[in-house]
C-alpha positions in Angstrom: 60.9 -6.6 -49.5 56.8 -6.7 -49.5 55.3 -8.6 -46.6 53.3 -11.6 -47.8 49.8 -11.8 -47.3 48.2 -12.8 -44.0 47.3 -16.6 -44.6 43.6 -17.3 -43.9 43.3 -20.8 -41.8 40.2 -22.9 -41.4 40.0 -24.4 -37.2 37.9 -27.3 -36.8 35.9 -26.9 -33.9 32.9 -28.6 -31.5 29.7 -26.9 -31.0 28.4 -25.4 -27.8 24.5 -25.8 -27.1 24.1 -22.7 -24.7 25.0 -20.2 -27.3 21.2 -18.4 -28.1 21.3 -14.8 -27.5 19.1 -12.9 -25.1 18.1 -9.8 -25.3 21.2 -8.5 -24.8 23.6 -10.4 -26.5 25.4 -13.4 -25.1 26.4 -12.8 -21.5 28.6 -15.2 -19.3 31.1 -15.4 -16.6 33.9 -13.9 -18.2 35.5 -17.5 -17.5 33.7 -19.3 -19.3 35.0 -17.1 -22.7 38.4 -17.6 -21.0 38.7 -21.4 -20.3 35.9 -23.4 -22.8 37.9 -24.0 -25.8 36.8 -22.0 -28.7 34.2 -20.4 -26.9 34.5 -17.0 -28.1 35.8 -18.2 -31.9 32.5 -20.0 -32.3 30.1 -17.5 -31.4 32.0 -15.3 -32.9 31.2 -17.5 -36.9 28.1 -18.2 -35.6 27.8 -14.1 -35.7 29.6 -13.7 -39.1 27.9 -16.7 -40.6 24.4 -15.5 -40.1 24.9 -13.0 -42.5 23.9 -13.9 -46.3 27.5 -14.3 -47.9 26.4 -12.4 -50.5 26.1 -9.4 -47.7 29.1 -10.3 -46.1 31.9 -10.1 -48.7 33.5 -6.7 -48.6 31.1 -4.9 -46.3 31.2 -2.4 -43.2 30.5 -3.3 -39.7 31.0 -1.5 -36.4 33.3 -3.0 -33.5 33.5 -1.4 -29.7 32.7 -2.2 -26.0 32.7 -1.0 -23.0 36.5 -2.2 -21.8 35.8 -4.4 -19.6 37.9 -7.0 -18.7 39.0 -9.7 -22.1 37.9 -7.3 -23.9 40.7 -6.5 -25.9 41.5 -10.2 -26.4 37.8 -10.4 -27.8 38.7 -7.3 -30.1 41.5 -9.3 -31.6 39.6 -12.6 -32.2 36.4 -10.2 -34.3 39.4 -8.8 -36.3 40.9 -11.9 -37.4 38.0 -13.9 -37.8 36.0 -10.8 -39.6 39.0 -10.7 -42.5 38.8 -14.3 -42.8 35.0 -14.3 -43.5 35.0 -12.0 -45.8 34.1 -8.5 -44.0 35.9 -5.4 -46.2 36.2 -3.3 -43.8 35.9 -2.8 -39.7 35.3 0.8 -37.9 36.6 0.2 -34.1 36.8 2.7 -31.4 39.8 4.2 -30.0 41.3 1.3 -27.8 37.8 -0.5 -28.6 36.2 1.3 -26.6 32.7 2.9 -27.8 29.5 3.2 -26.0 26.7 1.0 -27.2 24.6 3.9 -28.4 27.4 5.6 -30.3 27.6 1.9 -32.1 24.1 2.5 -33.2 25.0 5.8 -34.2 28.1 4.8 -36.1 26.6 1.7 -37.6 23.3 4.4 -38.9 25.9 7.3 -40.1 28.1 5.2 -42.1 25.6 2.5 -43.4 27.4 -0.4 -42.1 26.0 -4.4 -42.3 25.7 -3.9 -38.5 27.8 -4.2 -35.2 29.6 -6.1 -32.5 29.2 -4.7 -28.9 31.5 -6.4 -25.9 29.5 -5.5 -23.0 27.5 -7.3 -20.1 25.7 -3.7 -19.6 25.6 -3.1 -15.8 26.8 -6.6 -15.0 30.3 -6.1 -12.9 33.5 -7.0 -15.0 37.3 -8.0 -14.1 38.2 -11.8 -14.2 35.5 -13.2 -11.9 32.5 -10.9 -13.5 30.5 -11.4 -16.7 31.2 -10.5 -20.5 28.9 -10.4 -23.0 28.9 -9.9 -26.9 25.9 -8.3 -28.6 25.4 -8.1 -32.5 23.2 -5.1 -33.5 21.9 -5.0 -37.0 21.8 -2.4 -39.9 19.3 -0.3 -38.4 21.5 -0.3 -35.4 19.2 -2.1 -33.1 20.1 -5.2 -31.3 19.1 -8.0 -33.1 15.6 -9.3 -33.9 14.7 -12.5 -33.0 14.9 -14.3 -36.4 18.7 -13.1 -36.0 19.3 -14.4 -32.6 17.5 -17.6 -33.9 20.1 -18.1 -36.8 22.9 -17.5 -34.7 21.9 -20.2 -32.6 20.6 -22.6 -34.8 24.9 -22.4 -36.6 26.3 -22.2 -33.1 24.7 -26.0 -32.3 26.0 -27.4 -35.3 29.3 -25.1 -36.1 32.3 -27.8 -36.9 34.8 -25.1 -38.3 35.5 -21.4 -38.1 37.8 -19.3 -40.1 40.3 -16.9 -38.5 44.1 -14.9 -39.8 45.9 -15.8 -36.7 49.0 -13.7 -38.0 47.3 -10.5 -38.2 48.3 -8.2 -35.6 46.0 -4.5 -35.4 47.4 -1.7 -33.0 44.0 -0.4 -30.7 45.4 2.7 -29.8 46.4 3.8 -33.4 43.6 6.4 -34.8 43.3 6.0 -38.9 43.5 3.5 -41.2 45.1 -0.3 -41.3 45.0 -2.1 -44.5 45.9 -5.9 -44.7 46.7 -8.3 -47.7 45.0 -11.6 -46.9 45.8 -14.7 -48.6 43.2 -15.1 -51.7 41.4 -11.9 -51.2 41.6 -9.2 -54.1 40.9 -6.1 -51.7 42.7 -5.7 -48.6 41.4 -6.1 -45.0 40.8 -2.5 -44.1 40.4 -1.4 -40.2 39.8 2.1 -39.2 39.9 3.3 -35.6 38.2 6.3 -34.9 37.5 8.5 -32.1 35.2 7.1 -29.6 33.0 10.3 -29.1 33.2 12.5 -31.9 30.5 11.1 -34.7 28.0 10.8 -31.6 28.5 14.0 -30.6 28.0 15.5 -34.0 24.9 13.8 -33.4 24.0 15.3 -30.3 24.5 18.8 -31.8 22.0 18.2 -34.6 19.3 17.2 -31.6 20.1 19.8 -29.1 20.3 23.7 -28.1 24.2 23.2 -27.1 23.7 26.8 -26.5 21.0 26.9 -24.0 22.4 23.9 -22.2 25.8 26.0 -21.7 24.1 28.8 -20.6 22.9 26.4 -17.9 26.0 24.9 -16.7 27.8 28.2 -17.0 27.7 31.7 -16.0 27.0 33.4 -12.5 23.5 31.3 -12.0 24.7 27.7 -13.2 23.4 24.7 -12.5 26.3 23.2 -10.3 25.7 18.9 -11.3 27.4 15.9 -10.7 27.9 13.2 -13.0 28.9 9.6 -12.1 30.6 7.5 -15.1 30.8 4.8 -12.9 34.3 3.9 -14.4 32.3 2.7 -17.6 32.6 3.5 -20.6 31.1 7.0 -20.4 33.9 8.6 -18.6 35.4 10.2 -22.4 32.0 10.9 -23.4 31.2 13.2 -19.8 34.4 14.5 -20.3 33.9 15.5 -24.2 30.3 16.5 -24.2 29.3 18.0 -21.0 33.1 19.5 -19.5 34.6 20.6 -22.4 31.5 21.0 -24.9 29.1 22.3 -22.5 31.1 24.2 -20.0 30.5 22.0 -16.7 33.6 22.4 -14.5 36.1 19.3 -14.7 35.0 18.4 -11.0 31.4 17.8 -12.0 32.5 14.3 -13.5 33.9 11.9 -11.5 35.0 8.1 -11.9 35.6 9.0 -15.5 38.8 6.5 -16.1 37.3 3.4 -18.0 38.4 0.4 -15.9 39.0 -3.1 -17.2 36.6 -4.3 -13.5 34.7 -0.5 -12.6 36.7 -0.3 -10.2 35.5 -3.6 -8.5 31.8 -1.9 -8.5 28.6 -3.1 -10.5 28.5 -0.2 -13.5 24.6 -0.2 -12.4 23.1 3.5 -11.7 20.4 2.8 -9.0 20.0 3.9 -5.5 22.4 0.4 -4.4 25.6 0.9 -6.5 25.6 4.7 -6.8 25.3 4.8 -3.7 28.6 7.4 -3.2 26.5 10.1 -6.0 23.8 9.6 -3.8 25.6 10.9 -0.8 26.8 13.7 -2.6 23.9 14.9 -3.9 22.2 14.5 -0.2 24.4 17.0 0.5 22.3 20.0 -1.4 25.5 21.3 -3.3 24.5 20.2 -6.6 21.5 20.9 -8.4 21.5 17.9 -10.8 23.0 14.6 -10.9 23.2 11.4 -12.8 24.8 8.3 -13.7 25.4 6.0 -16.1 26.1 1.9 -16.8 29.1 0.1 -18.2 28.0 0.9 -21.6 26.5 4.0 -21.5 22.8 3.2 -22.7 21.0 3.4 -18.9 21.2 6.4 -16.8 19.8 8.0 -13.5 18.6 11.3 -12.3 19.1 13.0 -9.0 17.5 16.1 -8.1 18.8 18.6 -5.2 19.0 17.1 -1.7 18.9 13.4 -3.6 15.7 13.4 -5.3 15.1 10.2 -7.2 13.8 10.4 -10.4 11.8 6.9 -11.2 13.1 5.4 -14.2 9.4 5.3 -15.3 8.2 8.9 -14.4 11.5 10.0 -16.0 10.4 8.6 -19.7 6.7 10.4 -18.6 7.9 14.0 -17.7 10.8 13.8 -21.1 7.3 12.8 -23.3 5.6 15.8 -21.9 8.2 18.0 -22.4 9.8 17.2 -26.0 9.3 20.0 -27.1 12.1 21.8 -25.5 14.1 19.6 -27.4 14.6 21.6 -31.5 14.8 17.9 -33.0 11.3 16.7 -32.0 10.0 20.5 -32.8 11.4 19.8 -36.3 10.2 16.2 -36.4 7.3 16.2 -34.5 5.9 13.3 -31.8 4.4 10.5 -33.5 4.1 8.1 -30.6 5.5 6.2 -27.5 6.5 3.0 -26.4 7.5 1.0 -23.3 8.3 -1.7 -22.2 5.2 -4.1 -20.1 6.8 -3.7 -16.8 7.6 -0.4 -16.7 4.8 1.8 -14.5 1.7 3.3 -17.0 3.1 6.9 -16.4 3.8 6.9 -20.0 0.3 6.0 -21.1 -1.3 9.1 -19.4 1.4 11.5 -21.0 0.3 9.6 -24.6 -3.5 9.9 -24.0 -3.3 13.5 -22.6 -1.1 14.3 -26.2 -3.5 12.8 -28.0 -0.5 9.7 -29.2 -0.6 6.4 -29.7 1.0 4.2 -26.9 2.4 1.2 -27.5 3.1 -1.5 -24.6 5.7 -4.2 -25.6 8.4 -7.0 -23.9 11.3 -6.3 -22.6 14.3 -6.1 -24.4 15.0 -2.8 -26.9 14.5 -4.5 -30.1 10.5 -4.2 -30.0 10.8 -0.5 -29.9 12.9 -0.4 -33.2 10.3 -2.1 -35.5 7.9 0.5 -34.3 11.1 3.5 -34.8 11.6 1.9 -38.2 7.8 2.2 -39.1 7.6 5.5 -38.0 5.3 4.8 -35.3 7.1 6.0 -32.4 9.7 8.8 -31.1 10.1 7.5 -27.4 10.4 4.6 -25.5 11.4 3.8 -22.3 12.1 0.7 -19.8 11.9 0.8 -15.8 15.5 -0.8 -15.9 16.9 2.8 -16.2 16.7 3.3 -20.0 15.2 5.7 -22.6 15.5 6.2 -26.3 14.4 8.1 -29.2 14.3 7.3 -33.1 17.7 9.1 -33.3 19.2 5.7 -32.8 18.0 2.1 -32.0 19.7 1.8 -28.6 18.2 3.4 -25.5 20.7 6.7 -24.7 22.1 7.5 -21.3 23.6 10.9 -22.0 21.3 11.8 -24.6 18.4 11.1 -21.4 20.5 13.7 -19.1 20.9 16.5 -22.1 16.9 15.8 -22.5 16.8 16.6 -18.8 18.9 19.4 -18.7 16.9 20.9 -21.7 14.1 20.8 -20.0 15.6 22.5 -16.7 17.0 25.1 -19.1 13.6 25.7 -20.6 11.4 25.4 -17.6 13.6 27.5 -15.3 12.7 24.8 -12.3 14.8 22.2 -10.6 14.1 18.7 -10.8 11.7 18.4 -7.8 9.9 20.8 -9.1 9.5 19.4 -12.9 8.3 16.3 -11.2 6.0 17.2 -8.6 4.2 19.2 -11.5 3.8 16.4 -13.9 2.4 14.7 -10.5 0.2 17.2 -9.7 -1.4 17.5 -13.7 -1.4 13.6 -13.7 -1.2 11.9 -10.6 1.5 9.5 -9.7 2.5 6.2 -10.2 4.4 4.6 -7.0 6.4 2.0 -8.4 9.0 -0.5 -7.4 10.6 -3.6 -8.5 12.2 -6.5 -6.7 14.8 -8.8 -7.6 15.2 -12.6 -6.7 18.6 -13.3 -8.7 20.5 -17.0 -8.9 17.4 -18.9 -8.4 17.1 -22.4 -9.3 16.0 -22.2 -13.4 14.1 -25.5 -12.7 12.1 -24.4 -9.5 11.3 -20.8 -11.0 10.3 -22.0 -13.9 7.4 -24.3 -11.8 7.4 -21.4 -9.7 5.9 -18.9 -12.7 3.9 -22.4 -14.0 2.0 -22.3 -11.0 1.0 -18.6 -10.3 0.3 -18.5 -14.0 -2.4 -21.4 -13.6 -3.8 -19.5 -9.8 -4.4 -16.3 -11.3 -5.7 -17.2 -14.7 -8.2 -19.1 -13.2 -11.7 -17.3 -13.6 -12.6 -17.1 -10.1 -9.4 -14.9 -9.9 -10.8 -12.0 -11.8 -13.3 -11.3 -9.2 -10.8 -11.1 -6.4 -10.1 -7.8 -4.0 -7.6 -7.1 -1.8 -7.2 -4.6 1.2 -3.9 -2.7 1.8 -4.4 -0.6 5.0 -7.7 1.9 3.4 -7.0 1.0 0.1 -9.1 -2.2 -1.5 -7.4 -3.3 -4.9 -10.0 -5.0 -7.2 -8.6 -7.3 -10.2 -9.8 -6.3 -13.7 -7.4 -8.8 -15.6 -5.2 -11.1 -14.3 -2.8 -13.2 -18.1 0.2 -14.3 -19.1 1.3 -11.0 -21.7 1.8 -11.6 -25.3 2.3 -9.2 -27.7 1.4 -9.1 -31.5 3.6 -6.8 -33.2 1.4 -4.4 -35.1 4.6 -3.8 -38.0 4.9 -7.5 -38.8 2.4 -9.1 -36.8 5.1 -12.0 -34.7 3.3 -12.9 -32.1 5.5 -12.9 -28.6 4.3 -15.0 -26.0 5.3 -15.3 -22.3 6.2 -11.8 -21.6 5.2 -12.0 -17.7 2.2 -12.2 -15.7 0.4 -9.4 -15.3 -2.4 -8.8 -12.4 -4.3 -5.6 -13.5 -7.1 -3.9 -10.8 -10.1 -1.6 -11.5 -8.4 2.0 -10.3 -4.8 0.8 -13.1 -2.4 -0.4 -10.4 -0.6 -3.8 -11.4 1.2 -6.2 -10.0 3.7 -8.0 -12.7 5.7 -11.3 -12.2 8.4 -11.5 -14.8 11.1 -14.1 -15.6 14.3 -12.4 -16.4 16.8 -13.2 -19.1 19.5 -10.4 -18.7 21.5 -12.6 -16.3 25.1 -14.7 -16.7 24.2 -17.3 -14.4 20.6 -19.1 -12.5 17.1 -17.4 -12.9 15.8 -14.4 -12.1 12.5 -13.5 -11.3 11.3 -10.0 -10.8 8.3 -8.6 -9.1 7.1 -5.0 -10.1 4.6 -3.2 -8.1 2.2 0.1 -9.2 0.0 1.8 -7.4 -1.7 5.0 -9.3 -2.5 7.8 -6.6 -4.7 10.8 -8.3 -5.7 12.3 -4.6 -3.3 15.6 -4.2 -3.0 15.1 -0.5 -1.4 11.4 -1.6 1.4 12.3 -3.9 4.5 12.5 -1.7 4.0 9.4 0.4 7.3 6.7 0.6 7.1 4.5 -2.2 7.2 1.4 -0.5 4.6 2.3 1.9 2.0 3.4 -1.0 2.6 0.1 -3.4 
């Protein structure tokens, strides 16, 4: 006897008013998607719904995440609720799990409407940590704001969403599931495929595979240790860089996606990675790195524990694209980064002869400039860095970039560093973090530094630090007009700009699940040779 179609139900339902996106995605304590009735299934239409209906019937989007914690409950609710609205078909990651720049990838490769990512980034997971839910359009950027802005505006007024309760989709079944709905001429179609293999496909097109083996194999390889942080990464190390690349199954370690990282933050900074640290204090490994919960931010050890500042490595991968076949074959049309992030990047552009573009935070500023051709690289001091390949900023595709350039240069880290120093000075830089603040006191907080250092007597101002006197050039609130469409964004972050380029920025944060954050960034430019090894915090 044939099964009878999957009924499609209609579930009346009372808005939320705290639904508006940020700049990456929705992100809460995973309790609040848990417990607040509907939660989920509302943002959720308020997703589907912002797409024109015409769009929406019978087209292609992308589902994965980074398997933390509800997320396969949140898997099951997109399923159901994307059949009911309309969607023809949904490509899902083994288990759901896909990094978010292989959902870029996917979403570019197979032309699909756009994406759902479940993923707080380096927030922690499990029960009492934070989840998150990110929509990513066609290009396969995260969404611009006149997306987020339609989401919202249908999540404050949503009174209904529509959802097949009955259908039931196996995760960990690769191929294809088709469904008969109630009232629908085509079936529902799922398809799970392989987490890794369409971004590594990609990788291969980029790349010299050949000359990155030759690295990490052989009598003279590069020994390297590589941190998944027990994020979403883990198949992707294991794939690409153990069994594609030849690096020894020990150089990868915390490689088992877990559900809470293993009850650590999935960040890779000097705090939370701290154990790859150690290891690489040790002087055994030549190269080491980790990578977030959802694979799009990264960080780079040298021998002996050498940090490698998320801003100088964006600087010292611009100088040296072209190790790299597909920017030989594409060429280098510009770079971006974000405001915060240290002016390393601008020296590289000027000394190319490139234009540099400065921008707010959040990824989706670099992909209007990707999509106008304007610019190959971008970068952000919060541990990520992109191409034009995709419209996500790439964690592994950062450390193959890096190990290209160690290939090609025949040095080690240090030494790739300390010679980009030495051609074009250095940029101490360091950021601080005052998280779960009062929104209401750092709001007045900003209000009132804003209206001290835009006053005009401000601009005059110098300040001594030990032999060093710092004289303001510019002191504004950043806004930025995008030269593609022209929006004008305002509020970016206070900037405090001296005579010899050194900055101090003040910078409300939005990346959060809970309170205000407000970050400080510091920049010091150092040209002297003698000055170019000094402690960080000493020379900021």
């Amino acid at each position: 006897m044939e099964a009878s179609p999957i009924p499609v139900v209609t579930v009346q339902t009372v808005p939320y008013d705290d639904q508006r996106p940020g700049s990456g995605g929705l992100r809460r304590k995973t309790v609040v998607f848990e417990s607040k009735r509907n939660y989920l299934q509302n943002f959720i239409q308020s997703v589907l719904s912002s797409i024109d209906l015409r769009d929406r019937q019978g087209c292609t989007m992308v589902v994965g995440g980074d398997g933390r914690y509800f997320s396969r409950t949140a898997t099951e609710v997109i399923v159901q609720m994307a059949a009911a609205n309309g969607i023809g078909r949904l490509v899902i990651g083994h288990n759901g799990i896909l990094s978010t720049p292989a959902v870029s990838c996917i979403i570019r490769k197979i032309k699909a409407i756009g994406g759902i990512v479940l993923t707080a980034s380096h927030n922690p997971g499990g029960p009492g940590g934070d989840f998150g839910i990110k929509f990513n359009v066609a290009s396969g950027g995260p969404s611009p704001d006149t997306v987020t802005d339609k989401i919202f505006q249908i999540s404050r007024t949503l009174e209904e969403y529509a959802i097949c309760p009955e259908l039931r989709l196996d995760l960990s079944k690769l191929g294809r599931q088709d469904f008969d709905l109630e009232n629908k001429f085509k079936p529902f179609r799922v398809e799970i495929v392989d987490s890794v293999e369409v971004y590594l496909n990609m990788l291969r097109s980029i790349f010299d595979f050949s000359a990155i083996k030759g690295l990490l194999t052989g009598p003279d390889q590069l020994k390297i240790r590589i941190d998944a942080m027990h994020g979403v990464m883990g198949p992707y190390v294991r794939r690409i860089l153990c069994d594609e690349l030849g690096a020894p199954a020990n150089s990868a370690v915390n490689c088992v996606p877990l559900e809470d990282f293993g009850g650590q933050h999935p960040d890779p900074n000097l705090t939370y990675a701290a154990s790859l640290v150690e290891a690489m204090k040790g002087g055994e490994y030549g190269f080491g790195a980790a990578f977030d919960g959802d694979g799009d931010r990264y960080m780079i050890l040298g021998q002996n524990g050498f940090f490698v500042n998320p801003s100088d490595s964006v600087a010292v991968i611009a100088a040296n694209l072209s190790c790299i076949p597909y920017f030989r074959q594409m060429g280098v049309r510009g770079f971006a980064r974000s405001m915060p992030t240290s002016t390393a990047l601008d020296r590289v552009a000027k000394a190319m002869k490139v234009a540099l573009y400065e921008t707010p935070t959040g990824w989706k500023f670099f992909g209007n400039l990707m999509d106008s051709g304007r610019c190959s690289l971008c970068g952000e001091e919060s541990f990520g860095t992109g191409s034009d390949h995709i419209r996500e900023k790439d964690g592994l595709w950062a450390v193959l970039t890096w190990l290209s350039i160690i290939a090609a240069q025949k040095q080690s880290v240090e030494e790739i560093v300390r010679d980009h120093w030495a051609k074009l000075g250095r940029n101490y830089f360091c950021r601080f973090d005052y998280e779960g603040l009062d929104p209401r006191a750092a709001f007045y907080m900003m209000r009132d530094l804003e209206a001290v250092i835009t006053e005009k007597s401000f601009a005059s101002q110098k300040f001594a630090v030990g032999n060093h006197v710092y004289s303001v050039e510019k002191a504004d609130n950043f806004e930025y007009t995008d030269p593609v469409d022209g929006n004008v964004t305002k509020n970016q972050g206070l900037r405090i700009i001296f005579a010899d380029g050194s900055r101090i920025i003040f910078r409300l944060s939005g990346s959060g699940s809970a309170g205000a954050t407000i970050r400080i960034y510091a920049e010091s430019y150092e040209r002297d040779p003698e000055k170019l090894n000094r402690e960080t915090q000493v020379s900021a």
